[in-house]
Residue, then its C-alpha position, 0 to 999 in steps of 0.5 A: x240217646x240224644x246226647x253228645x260225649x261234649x255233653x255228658x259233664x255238663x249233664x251231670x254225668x261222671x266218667x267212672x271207667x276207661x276201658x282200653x279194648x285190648x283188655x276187653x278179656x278181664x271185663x268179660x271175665x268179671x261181669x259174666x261172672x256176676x249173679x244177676x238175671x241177664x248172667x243167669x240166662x246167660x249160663x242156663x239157656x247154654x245149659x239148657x241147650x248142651x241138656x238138649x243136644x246131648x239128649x237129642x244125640x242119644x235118642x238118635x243113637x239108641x233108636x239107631x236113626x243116625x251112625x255114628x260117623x253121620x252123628x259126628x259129621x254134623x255135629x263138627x258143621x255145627x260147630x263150624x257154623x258159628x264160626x262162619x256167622x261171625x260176620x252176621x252176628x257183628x252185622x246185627x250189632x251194627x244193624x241194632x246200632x243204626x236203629x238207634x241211631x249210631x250215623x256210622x259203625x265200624x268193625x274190629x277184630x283181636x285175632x290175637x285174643x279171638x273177639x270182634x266188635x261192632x263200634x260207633x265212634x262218639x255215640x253214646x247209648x243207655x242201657x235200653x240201647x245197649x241191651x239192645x244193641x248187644x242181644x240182638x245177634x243172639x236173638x236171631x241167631x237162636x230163634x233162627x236156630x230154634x226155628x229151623x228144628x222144624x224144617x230139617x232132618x234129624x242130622x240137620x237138627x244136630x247141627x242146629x242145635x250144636x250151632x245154637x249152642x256154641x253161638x250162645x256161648x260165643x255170646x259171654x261178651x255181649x251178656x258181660x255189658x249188660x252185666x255190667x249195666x245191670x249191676x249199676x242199675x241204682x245209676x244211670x250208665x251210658x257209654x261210648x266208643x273211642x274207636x281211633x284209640x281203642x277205649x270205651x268210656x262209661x260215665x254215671x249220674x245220680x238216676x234222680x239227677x235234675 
């Protein structure tokens, strides 16, 4: 969006929440848990993959196709995996922030609290950039995943689909700004990064503001 943060009061724009980012938790918290489309995929593509897994592990069982060592062994890669891709996955969020044009990107880790963040100070985005800014690394993380089911054996597809469900999971955060987005659609929301003090700001205007 080709506005500046200097800008944004004279544009009509009304700042509404001050997020500091240690308490990131309580944010995700309430937004992923609000019922609108994007919190509702959010919960059903999890489900659905869990559904997925659970049946695919019990065909191989019963077909005796696997052991139950060789079962458990994958299914603990696919659950390492995702871990391993944390920095692929912050690596796509600064990617989809460069294409919208955030001149610089900076990376943050809570290990206290366990998240990590891709952040471009002062640049501030709508939602069409933030949804896409945030589904990005779950896009291709799990079209990648979904993909690769094609290609491998049937251990390797327990770990596929253990990895593509845990990614999607670890995904609460990313859904909980679209949420939020989404339950301020009567509004139009931007939003920026105070990356030096650790906030984000989010201001609103009037859609039919002139």
């Amino acid at each position: 969006m080709k506005i500046t943060v200097a800008a944004l009061e004279k544009k009509g724009f009304t700042l509404v929440q001050k997020l500091p980012h240690q308490d990131l938790i309580p944010f995700v918290k309430m937004y992923i848990g609000k019922k609108n489309p994007y919190t509702r995929f959010y919960y059903g593509f999890t489900l659905v993959g869990l559904i997925a897994l659970a049946a695919w592990i019990g065909f191989i069982a019963a077909k005796d196709f696997l052991s139950a060592s060789d079962i458990f062994q994958h299914l603990s890669f696919g659950l390492a995996i995702p871990l391993a891709l944390l920095p692929l996955h912050e690596g796509l969020h600064g990617f989809a922030y460069k294409r919208v044009g955030a001149p610089r990107v900076a990376y943050k880790a809570n290990w206290k609290q366990f998240y990590f963040m891709a952040v471009a100070d002062q640049f501030v985005v709508n939602r069409r950039e933030l949804n896409f800014v945030a589904v990005l690394p779950f896009a291709v993380i799990s079209f990648a995943c979904l993909l690769g089911l094609f290609f491998v054996p049937i251990a390797w597809q327990i770990t596929l689909l253990s990895s593509m469900v845990l990614h999607a999971g670890m995904c609460g955060g990313d859904f909980s700004i679209m949420s939020y987005f989404y339950e301020h659609k009567h509004e139009e929301v931007v939003t920026y990064d105070d990356v030096p003090n650790g906030i984000s700001y989010f201001y609103h205007r009037p859609i039919n503001f002139t």
